[in-house]
N, C-alpha and C positions, 0 to 999 in steps of 0.2 A: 393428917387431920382426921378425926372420929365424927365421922358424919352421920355414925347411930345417934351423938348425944343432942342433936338438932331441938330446940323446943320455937314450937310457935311465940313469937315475941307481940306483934300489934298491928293492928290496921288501919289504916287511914285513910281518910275519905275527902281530904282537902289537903291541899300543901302548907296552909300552916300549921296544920298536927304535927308536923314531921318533927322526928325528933332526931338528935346530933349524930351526926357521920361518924362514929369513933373506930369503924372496922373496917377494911373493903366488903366494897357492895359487890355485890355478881349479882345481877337482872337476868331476867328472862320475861321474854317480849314476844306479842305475838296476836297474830287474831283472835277471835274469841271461838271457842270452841276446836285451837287447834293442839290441843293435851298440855297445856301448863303446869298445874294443877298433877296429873300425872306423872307429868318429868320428875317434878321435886320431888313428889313419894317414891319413886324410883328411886330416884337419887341417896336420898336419906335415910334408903332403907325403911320405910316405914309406909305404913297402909295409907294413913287420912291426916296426916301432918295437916294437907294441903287440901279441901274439900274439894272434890270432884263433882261437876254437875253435868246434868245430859241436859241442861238448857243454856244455849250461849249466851253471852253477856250477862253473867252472874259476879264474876269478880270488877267490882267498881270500886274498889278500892286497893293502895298498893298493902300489899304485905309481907311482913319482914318477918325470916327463918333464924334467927342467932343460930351458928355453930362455935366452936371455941376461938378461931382465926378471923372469922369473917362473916359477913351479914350474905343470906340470898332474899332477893327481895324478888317477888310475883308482882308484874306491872298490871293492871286491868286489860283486859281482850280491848282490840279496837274492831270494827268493821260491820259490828253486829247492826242490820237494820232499823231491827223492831226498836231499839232505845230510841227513846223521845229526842228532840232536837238539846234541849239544856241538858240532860246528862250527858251527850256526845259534846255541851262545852264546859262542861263540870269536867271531864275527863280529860279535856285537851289541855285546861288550866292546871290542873295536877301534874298532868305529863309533863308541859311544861316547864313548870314550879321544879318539880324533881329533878332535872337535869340541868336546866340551869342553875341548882341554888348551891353548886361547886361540892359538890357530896364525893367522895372518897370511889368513885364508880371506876372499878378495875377491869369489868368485862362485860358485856350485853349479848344474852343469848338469844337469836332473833329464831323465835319458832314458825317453819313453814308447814304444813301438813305436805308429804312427799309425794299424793296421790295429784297434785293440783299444780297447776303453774301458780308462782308468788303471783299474788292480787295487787294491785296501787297500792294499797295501805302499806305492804309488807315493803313494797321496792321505798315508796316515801320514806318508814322507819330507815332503812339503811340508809340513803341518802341522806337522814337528819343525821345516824349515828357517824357517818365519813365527817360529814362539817362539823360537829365538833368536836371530834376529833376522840371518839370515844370506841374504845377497842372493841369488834364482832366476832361471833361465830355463827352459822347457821345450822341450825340444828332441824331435820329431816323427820318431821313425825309422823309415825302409824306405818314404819318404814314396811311393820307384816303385814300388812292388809295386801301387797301386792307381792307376786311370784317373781322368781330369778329375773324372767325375761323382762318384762313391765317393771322391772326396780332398774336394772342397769340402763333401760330406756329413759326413764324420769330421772335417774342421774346424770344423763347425757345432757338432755332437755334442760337441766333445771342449773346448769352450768351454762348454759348459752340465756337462758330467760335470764338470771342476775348479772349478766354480762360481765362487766369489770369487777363487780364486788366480787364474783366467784374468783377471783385472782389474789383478793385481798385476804381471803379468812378461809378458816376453817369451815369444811360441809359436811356435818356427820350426823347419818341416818341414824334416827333414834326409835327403838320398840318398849313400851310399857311391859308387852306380853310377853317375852323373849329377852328383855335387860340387852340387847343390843346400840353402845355406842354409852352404856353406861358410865364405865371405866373410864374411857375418852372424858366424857364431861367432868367428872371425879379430877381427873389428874389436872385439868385445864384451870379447873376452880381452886383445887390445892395452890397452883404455882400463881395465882391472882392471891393469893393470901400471906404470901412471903413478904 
């Protein structure tokens, strides 16, 4: 798969925008301000595919990456406070809408920041992703910000904090600065594309 030739395709801001499932999807899920946005530019080899913000709760809407195989689509951040109470139900109905309305979704990559224990928001998403039965990975961001000692620590920890889901999927430590865990995601997203 050529994951340079990646173009930004469309965003949406309500689930009836959405427009037809013709690819597999790969999601990436996640709190808000926990490097989304930076995953995907990673990923795709490219600078600002994906706009990057230093203010959370920016992405309110899903957006969809066309590559040649397959669609990645950015879910909106959950968790952020400061959003008013109707855009936390504006985002729930989307969220919603999107996963039940039977879309082509081959893989959900659930973004934890590695320096934190998963918050409720993040354990609830995986427990919605186990019920319906829609396939995970956890993916470990900002894996540099922390030294040898304090990373194998917080991967000790953050295997017992997901308790059984850690048995279920994949946990791989992701760095924007350093492309660590890149390849990993690359190949996991290729073989959802078959």
């Amino acid at each position: 798969m050529n994951f340079n030739i990646a173009e930004f395709e469309r965003s949406f801001g309500s689930f009836s925008q959405l427009g037809e499932s013709d690819l597999p999807e790969i999601c990436f899920s996640g709190r808000s301000n926990v490097g989304k946005s930076s995953l995907i530019n990673k990923v795709l080899g490219r600078k600002s595919i994906a706009r990057v913000s230093s203010k959370p709760g920016k992405t309110v809407t899903i957006n969809f990456y066309k590559l040649d195989k397959a669609r990645l689509v950015d879910l909106p951040g959950y968790g952020y406070a400061k959003v008013a109470f109707a855009e936390k139900e504006r985002w729930s109905e989307l969220m919603e809408g999107y996963f039940n309305s039977g879309r082509n979704i081959k893989m959900v990559f659930q973004l934890i920041d590695m320096r934190h224990k998963p918050s409720e928001f993040d354990i609830s998403m995986l427990s919605f992703l186990k019920e319906m039965n829609y396939p995970f990975s956890v993916i470990l961001t900002k894996s540099d910000k922390l030294n040898k000692t304090e990373r194998e620590e917080r991967l000790n920890k953050i295997r017992f904090e997901l308790g059984d889901f850690a048995e279920e999927c994949k946990i791989i430590p992701f760095s924007a600065l350093n492309s660590e865990g890149v390849e990993e995601i690359r190949g996991i997203i290729e073989s959802c594309a078959i």
